[in-house]
LUMROTOR-604996 format. One line per 5 residues: number of its first residue (from 1); for each residue x, y, z of N, C-alpha, C. Coordinates in pm, 1 decimal, padded with zeros to 6 digits. Layout:
BEGIN
NUM = X/Y/Z/X/Y/Z/X/Y/Z; ...
This chain:
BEGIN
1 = 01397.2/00030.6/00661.2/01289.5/00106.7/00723.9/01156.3/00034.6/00706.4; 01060.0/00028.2/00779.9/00916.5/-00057.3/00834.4/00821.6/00055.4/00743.0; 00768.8/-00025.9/00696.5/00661.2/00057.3/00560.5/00547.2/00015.9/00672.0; 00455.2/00155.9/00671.0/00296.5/00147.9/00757.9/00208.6/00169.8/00626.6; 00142.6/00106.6/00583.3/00007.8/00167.7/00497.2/-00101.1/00211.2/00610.4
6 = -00130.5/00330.4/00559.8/-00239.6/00386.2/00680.2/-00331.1/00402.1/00596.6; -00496.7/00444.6/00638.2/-00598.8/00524.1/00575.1/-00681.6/00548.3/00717.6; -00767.6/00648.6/00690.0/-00837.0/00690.2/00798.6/-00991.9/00751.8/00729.8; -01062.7/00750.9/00798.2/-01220.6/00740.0/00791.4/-01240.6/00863.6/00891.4; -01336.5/00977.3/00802.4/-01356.3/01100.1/00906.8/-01522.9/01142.7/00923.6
11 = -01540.4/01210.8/00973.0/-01662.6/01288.2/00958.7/-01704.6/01345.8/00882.9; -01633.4/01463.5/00806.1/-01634.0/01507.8/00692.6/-01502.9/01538.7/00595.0; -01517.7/01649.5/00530.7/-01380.3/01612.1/00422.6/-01273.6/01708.4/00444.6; -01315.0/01786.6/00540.5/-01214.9/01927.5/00549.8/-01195.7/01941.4/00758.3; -01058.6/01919.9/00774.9/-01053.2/01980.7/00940.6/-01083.4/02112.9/00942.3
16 = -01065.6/02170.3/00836.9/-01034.2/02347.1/00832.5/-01215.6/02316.8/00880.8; -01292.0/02272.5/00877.6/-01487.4/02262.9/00930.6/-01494.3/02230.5/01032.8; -01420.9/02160.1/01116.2/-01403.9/02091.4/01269.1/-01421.1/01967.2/01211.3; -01421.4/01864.7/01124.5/-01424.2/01729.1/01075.4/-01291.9/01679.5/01148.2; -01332.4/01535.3/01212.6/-01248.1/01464.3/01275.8/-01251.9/01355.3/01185.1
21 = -01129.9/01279.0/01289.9/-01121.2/01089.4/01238.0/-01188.5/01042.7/01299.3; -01241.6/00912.4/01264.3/-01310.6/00854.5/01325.5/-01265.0/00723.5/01284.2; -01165.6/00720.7/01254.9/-01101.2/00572.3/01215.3/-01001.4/00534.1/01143.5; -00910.8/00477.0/01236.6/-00754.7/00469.8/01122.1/-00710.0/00346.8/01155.9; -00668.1/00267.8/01050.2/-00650.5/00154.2/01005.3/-00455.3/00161.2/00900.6
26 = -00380.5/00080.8/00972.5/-00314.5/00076.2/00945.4/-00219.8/-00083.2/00937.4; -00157.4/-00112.4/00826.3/-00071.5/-00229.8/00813.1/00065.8/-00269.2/00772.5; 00113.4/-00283.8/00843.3/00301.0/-00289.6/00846.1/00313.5/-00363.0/00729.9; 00435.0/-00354.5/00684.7/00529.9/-00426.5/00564.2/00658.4/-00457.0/00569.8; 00725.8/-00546.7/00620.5/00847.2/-00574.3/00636.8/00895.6/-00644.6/00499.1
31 = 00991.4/-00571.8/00457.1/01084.8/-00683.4/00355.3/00956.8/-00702.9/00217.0; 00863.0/-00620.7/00219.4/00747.7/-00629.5/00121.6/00654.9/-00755.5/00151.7; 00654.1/-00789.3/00262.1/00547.6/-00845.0/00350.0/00466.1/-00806.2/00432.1; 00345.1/-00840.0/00417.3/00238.7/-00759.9/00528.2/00284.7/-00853.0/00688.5; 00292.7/-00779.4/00789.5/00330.1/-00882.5/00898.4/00178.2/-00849.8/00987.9
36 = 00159.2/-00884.2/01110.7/00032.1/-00905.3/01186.1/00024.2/-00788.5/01293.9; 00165.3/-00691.8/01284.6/00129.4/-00555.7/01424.3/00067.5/-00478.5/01268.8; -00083.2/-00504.1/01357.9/-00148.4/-00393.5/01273.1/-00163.8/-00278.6/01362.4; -00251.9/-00144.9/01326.7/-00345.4/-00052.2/01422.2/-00409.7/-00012.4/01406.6; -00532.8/-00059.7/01494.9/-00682.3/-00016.8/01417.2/-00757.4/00069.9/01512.7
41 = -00822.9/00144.5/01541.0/-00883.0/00192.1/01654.3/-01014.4/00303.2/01566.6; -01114.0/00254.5/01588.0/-01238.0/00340.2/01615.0/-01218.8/00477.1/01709.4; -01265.5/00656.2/01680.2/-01273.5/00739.5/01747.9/-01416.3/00780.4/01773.0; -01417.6/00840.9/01927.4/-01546.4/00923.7/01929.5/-01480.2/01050.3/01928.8; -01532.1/01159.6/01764.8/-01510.3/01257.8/01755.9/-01564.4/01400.9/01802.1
46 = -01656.4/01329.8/01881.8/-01699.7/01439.5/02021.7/-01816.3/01582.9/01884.0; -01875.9/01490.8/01769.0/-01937.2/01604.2/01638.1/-02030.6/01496.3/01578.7; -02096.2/01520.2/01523.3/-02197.0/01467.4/01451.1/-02101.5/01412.1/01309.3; -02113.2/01280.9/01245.2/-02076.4/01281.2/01110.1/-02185.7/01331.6/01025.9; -02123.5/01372.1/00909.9/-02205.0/01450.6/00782.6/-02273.2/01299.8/00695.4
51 = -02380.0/01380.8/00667.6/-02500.5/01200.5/00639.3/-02387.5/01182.0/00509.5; -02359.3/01241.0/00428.4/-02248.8/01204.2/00296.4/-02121.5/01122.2/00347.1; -02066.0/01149.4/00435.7/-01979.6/01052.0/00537.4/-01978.2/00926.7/00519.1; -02126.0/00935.4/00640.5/-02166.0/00820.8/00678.1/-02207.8/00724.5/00552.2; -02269.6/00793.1/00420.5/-02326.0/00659.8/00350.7/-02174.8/00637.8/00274.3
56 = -02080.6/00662.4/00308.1/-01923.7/00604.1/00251.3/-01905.2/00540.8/00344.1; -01861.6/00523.8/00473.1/-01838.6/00420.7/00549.8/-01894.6/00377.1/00637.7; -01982.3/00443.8/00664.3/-02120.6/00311.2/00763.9/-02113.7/00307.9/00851.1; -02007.8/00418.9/00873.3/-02000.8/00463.4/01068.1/-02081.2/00515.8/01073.2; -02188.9/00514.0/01231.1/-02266.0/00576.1/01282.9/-02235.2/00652.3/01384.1
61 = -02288.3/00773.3/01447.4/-02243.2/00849.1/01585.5/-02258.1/00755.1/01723.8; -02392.1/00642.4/01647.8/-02407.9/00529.4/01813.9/-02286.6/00465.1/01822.4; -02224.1/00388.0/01734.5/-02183.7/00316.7/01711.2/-02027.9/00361.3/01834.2; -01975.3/00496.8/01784.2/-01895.4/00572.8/01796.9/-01874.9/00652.8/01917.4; -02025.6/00623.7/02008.1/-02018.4/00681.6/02154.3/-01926.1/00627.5/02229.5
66 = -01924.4/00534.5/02252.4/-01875.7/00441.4/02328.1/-01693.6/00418.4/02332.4; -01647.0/00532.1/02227.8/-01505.1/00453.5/02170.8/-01426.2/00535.5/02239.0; -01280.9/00531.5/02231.0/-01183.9/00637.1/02284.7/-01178.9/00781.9/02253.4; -01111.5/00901.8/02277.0/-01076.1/00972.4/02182.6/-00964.7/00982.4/02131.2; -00928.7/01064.8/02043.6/-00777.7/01069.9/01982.7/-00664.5/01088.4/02073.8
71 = -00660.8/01229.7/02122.4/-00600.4/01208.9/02289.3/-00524.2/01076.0/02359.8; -00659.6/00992.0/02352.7/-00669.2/00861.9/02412.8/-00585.9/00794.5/02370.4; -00538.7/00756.2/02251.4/-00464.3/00652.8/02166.1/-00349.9/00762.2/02110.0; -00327.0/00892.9/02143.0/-00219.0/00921.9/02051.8/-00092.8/00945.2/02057.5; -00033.3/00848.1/02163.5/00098.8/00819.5/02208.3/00155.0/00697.4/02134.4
76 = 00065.5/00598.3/02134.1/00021.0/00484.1/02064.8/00039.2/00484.2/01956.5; -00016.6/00581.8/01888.9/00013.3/00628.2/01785.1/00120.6/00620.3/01694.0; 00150.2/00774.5/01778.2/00310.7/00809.3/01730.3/00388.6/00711.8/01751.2; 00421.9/00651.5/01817.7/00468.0/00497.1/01895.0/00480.8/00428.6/01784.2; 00398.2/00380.8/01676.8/00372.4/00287.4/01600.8/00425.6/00341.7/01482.2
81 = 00384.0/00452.5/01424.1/00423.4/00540.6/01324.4/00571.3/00582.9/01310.6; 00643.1/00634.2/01431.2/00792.4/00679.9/01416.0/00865.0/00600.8/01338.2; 00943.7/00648.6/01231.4/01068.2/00659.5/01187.0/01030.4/00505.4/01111.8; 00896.0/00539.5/01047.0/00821.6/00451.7/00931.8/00853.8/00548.9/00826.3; 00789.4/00440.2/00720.8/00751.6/00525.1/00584.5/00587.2/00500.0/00572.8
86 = 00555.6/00584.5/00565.1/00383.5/00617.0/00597.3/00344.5/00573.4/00441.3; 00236.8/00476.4/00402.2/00225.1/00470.9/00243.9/00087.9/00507.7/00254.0; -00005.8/00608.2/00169.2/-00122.4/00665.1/00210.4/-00151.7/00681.5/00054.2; -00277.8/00677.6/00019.8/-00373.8/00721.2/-00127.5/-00456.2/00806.0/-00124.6; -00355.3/00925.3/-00203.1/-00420.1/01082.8/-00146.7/-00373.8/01124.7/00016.5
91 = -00222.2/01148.2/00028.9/-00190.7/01128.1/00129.1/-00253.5/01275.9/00169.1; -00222.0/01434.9/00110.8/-00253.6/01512.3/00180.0/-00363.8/01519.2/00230.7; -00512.6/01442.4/00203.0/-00572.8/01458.4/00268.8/-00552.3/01387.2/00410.7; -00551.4/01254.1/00411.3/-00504.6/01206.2/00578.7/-00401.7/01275.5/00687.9; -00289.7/01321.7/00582.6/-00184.8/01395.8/00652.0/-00251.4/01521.3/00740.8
96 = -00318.2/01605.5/00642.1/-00425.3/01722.6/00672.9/-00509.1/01711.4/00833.8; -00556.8/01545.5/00791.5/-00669.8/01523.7/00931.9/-00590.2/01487.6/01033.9; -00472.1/01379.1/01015.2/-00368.5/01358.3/01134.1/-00289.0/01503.7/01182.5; -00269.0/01564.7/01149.1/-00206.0/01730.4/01168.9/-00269.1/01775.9/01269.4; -00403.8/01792.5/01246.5/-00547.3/01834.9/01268.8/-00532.1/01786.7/01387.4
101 = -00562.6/01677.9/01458.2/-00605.0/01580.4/01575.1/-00488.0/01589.5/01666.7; -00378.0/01642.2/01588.0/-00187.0/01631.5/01658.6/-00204.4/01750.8/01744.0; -00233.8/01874.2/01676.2/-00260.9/02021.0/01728.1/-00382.1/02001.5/01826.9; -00484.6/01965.2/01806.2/-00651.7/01929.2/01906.3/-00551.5/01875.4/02039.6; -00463.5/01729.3/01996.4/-00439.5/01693.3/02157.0/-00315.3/01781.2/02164.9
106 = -00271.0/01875.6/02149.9/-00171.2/01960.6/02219.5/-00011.0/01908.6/02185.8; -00025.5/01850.2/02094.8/00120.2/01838.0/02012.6/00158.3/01956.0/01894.1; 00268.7/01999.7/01934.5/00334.0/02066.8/01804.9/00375.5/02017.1/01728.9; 00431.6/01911.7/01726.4/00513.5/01832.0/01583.5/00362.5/01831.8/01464.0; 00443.8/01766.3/01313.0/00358.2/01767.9/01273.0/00385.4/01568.0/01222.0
111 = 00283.8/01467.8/01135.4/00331.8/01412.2/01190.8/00475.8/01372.1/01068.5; 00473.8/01471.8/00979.3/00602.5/01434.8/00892.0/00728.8/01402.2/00942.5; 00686.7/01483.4/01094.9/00840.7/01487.3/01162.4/00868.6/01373.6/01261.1; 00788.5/01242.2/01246.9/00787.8/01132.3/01269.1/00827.0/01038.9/01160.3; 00753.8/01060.3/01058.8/00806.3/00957.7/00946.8/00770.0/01023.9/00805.6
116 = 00848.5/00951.5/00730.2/00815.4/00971.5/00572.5/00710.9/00976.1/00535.8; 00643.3/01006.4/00458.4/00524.4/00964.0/00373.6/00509.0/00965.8/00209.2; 00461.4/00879.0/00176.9/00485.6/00830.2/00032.5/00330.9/00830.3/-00018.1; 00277.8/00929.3/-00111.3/00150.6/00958.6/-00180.4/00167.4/00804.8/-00306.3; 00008.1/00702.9/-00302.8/00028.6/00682.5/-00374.9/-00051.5/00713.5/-00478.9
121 = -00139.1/00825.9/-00483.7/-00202.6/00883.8/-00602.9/-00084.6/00953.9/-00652.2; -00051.8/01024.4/-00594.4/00069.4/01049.8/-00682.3/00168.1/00987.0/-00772.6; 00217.9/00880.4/-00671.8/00277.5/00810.0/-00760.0/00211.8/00703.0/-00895.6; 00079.8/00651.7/-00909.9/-00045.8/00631.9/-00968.9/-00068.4/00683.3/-01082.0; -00033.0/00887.2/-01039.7/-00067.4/00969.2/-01152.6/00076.9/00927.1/-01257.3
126 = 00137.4/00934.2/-01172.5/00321.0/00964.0/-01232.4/00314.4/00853.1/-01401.5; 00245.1/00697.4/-01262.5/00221.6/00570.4/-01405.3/00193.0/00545.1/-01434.3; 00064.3/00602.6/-01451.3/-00052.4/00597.8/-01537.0/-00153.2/00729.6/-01564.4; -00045.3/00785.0/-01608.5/-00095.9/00931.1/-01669.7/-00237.3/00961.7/-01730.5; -00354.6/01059.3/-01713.3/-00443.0/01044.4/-01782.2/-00568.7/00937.6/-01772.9
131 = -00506.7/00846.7/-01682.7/-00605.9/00734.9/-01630.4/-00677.7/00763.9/-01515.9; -00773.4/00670.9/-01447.7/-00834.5/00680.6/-01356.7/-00732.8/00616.2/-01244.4; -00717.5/00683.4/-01144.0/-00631.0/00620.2/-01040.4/-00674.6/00598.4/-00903.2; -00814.9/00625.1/-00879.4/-00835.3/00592.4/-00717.0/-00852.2/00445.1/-00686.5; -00860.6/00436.3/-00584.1/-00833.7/00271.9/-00548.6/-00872.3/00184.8/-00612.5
136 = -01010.8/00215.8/-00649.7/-01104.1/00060.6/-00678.2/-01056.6/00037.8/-00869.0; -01033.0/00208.4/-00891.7/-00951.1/00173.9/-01062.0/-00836.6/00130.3/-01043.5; -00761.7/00117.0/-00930.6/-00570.2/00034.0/-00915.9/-00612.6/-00101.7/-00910.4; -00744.5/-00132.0/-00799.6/-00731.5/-00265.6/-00824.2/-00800.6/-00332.8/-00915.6; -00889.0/-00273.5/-01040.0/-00877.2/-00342.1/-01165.5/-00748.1/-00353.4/-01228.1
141 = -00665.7/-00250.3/-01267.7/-00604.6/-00236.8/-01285.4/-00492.2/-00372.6/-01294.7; -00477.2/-00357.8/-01136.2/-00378.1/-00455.1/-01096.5/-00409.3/-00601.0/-01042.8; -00546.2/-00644.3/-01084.2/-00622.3/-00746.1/-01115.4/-00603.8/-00777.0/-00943.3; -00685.2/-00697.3/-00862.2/-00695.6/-00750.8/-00665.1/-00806.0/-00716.7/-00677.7; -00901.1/-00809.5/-00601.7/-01005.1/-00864.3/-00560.8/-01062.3/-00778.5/-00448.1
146 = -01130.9/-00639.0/-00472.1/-01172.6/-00590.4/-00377.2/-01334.0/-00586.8/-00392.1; -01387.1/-00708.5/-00375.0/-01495.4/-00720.6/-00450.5/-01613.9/-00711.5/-00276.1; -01524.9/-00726.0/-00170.1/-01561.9/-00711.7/-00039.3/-01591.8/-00593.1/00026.6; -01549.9/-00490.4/-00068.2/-01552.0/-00334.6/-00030.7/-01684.5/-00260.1/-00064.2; -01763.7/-00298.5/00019.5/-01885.5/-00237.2/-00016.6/-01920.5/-00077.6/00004.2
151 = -01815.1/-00091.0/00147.0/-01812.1/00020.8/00190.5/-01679.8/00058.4/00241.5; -01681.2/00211.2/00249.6/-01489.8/00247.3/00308.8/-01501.0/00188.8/00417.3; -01360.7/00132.3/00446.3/-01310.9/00133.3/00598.1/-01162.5/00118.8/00602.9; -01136.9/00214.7/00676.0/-01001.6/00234.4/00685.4/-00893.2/00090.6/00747.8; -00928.1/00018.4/00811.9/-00802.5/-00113.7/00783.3/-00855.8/-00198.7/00663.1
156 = -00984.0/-00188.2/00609.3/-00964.9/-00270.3/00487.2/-00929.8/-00207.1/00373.7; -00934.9/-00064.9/00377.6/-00883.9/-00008.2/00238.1/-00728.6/00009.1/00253.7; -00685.7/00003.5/00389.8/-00513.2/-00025.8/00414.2/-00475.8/-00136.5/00383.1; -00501.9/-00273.0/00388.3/-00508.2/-00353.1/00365.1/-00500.3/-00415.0/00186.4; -00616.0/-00339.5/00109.0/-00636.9/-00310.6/-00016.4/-00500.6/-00255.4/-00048.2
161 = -00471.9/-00146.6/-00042.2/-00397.6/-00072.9/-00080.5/-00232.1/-00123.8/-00086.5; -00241.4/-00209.2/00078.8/-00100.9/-00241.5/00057.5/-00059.5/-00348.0/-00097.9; -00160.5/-00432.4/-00131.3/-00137.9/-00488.7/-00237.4/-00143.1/-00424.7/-00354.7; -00198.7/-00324.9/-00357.9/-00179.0/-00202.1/-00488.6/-00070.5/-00192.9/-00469.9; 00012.2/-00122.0/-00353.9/00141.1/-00104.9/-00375.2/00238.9/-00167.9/-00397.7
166 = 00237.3/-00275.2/-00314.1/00319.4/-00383.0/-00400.5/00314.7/-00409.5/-00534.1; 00201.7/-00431.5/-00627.4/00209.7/-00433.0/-00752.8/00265.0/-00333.6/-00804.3; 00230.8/-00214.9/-00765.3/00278.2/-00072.4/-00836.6/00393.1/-00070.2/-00852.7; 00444.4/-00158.9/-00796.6/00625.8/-00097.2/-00750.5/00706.0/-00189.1/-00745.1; 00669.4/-00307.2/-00763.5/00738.0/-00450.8/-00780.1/00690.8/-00556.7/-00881.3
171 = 00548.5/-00551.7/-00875.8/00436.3/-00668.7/-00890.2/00455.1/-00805.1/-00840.5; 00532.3/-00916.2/-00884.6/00500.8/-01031.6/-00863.4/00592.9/-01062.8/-00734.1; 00591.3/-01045.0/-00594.3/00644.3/-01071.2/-00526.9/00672.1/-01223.4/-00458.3; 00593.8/-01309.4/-00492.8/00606.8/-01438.9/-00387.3/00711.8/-01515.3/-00436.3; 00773.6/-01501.3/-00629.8/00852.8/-01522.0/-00610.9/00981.0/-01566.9/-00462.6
176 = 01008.0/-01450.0/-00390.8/01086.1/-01396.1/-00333.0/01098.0/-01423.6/-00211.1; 00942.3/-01469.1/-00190.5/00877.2/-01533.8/-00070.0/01002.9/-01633.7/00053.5; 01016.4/-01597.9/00129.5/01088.6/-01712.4/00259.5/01035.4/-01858.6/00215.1; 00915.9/-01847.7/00221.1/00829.3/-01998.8/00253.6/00849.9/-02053.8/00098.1; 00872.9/-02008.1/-00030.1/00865.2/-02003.4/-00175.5/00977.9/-02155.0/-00203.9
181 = 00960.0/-02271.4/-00203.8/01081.4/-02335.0/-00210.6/01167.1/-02273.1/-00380.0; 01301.4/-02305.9/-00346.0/01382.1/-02257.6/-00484.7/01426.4/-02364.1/-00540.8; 01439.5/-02414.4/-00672.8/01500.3/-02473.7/-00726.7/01642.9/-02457.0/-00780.6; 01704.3/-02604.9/-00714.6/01874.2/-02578.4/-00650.7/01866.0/-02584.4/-00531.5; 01823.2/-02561.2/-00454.4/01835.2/-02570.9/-00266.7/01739.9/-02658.7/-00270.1
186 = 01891.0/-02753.8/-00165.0/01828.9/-02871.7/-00040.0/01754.7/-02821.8/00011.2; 01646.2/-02915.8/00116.1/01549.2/-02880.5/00186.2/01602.1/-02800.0/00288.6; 01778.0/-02831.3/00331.3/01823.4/-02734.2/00469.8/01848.0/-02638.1/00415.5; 01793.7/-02564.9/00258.8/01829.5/-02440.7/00209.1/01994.8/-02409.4/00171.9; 02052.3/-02576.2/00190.8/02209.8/-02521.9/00120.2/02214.2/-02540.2/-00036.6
191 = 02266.1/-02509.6/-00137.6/02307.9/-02534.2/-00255.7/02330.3/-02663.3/-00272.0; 02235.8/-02754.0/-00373.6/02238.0/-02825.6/-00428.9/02347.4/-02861.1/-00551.5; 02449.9/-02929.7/-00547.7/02517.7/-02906.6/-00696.8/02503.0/-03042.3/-00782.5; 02476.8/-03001.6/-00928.8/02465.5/-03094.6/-01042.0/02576.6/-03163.8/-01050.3; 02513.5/-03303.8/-01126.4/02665.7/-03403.6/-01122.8/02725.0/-03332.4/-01246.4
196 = 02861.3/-03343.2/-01208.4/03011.8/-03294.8/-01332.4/02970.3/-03357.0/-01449.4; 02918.6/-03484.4/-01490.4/02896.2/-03527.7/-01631.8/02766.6/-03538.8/-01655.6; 02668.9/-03460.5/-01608.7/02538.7/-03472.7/-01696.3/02495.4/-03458.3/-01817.3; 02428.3/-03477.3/-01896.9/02374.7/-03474.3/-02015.5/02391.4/-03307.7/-02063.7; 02429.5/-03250.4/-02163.7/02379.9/-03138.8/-02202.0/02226.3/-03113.8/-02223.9
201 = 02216.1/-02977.0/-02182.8/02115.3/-02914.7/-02183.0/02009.9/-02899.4/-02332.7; 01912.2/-02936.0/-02373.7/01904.0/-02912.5/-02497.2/01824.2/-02755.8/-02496.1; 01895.5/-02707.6/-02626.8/01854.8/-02505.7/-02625.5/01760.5/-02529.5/-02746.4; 01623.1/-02475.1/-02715.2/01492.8/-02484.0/-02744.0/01528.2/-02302.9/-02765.4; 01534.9/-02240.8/-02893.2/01537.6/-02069.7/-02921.1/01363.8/-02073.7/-02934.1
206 = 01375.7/-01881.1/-02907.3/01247.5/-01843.5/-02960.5/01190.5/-01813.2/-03099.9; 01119.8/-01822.8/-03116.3/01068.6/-01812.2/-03265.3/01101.0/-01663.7/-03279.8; 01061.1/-01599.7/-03409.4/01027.9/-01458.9/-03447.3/00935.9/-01394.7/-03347.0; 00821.6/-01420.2/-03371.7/00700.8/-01415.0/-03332.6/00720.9/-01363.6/-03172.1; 00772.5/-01491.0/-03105.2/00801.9/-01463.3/-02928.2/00952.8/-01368.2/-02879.9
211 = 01010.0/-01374.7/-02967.0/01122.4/-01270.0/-02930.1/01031.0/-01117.6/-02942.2; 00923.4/-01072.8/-03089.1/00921.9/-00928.4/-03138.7/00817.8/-00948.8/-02970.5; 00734.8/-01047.4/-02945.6/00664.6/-01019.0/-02816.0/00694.6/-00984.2/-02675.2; 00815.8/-01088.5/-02699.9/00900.0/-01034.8/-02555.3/00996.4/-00881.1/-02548.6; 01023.9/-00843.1/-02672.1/01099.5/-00726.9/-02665.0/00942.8/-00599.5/-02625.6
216 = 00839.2/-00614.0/-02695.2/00767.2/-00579.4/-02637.8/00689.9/-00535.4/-02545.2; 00712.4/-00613.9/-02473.7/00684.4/-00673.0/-02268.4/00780.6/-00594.6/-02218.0; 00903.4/-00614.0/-02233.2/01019.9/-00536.2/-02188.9/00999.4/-00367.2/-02199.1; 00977.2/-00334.1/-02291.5/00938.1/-00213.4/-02324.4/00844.4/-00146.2/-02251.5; 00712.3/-00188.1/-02262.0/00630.6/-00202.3/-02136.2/00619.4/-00159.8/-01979.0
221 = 00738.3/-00293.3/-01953.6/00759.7/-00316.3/-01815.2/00889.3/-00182.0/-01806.7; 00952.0/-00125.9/-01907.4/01053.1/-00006.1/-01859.8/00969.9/00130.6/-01837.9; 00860.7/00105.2/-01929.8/00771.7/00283.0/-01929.1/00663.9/00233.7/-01822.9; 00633.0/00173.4/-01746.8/00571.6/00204.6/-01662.3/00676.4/00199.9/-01485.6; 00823.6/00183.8/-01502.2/00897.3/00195.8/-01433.4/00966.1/00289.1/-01395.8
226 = 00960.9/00402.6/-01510.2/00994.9/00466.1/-01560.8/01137.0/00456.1/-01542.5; 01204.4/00378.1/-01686.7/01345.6/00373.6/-01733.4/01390.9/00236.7/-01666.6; 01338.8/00183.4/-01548.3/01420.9/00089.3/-01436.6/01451.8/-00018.9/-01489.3; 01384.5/-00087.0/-01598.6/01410.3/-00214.2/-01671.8/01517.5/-00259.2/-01620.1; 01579.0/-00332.6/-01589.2/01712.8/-00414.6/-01613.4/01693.5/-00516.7/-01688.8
231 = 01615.3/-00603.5/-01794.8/01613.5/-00706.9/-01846.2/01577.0/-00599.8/-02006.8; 01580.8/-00502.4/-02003.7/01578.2/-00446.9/-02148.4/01740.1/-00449.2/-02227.8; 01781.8/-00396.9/-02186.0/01950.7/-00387.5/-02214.7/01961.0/-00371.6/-02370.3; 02046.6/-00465.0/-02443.4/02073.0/-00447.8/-02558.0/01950.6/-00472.9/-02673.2; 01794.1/-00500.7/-02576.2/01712.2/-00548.3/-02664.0/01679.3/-00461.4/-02801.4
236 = 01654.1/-00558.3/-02933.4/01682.9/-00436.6/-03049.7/01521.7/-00491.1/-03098.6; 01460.8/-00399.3/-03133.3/01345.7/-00469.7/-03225.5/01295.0/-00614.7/-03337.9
């Protein structure tokens, strides 16, 4: 299934007020790769944004005359979204405003009944209990460079985010990478095999010191997985 990271940029903070979108930004993930069908689209929400809004993302109402409405793009939409897994931070609120805009253009569905959706404050809270978890604390956190984010905007905080999630839930992916050459594979990517009489290997053990550290790490890497370790196993103190 095609992972969408979405976020969206509104007028104000509640539809239940008449607050629209005014901007949703979204970025595919294949195979835990960001690929290039993005969807970005600016709305004119036919309302004034709330000045508290605006000094979060720097949309203006001029700016915003000129653009489509929701209506306009929301075949497109759904189009892009179906029978995804939606990855969102603080999903009920976006879910809330996409609902919102589904009912305005005269759709009954809601849009769960298009695709999954996966909260990642939630999941955030789940692994890192007690901490600070909104975006800009994940990406200290998870040492990403959102040092460009001066202000919200919904394809760059999708964008942001998709690399939070990847860390959250994998971390070091390039490993894994297509383009990543492996050691053992020919350049045509077949199996390389060692000559039958090579030299033995010489076994270099760990000290005290780097084993009590690595059982450590392991430990670690299982409680913030919660339990998933596979490289913990028989490890003993």
């Amino acid at each position: 299934m095609k992972q969408i990271v979405l976020d969206t940029e509104t007028t104000g903070l509640s539809p239940e007020d008449g607050h629209r979108i005014i901007e949703i930004g979204c970025v595919e993930l294949l195979k835990r790769k960001a690929t290039d069908n993005r969807f970005h689209v600016y709305l004119n929400p036919d309302r004034q944004i709330d000045r508290g809004a605006t000094e979060v993302h720097g949309i203006s109402n001029e700016f915003l005359a000129d653009k489509p409405r929701f209506e306009d793009v929301v075949d497109d939409l759904v189009a892009y979204l179906s029978d995804a897994e939606l990855i969102i931070h603080n999903a009920p609120f976006d879910i809330g405003f996409l609902n919102h805009e589904l009912r305005l253009s005269g759709r009954s569905e809601k849009i769960e009944q298009y695709c999954l959706v996966t909260d990642t404050l939630a999941l955030a809270r789940k692994k890192h209990p007690g901490q600070r978890n909104s975006l800009d604390a994940l990406c200290k956190r998870y040492v990403i460079d959102n040092s460009h984010r001066d202000l919200h905007g919904a394809l760059l905080d999708a964008e942001i985010l998709a690399e939070v999630y990847l860390m959250m839930t994998g971390g070091q992916t390039s490993m894994l990478a297509e383009d990543n050459p492996v050691a053992g594979l020919a350049p045509d990517g077949a199996i390389k095999r060692l000559p039958k009489h090579r030299p033995e290997l010489k076994v270099i053990r760990c000290s005290e010191s780097e084993l009590k550290f690595h059982n450590e790490y392991l430990k670690k890497i299982n409680n913030d997985s919660d339990g998933q370790c596979l490289w913990l196993g028989e490890q003993k103190d």
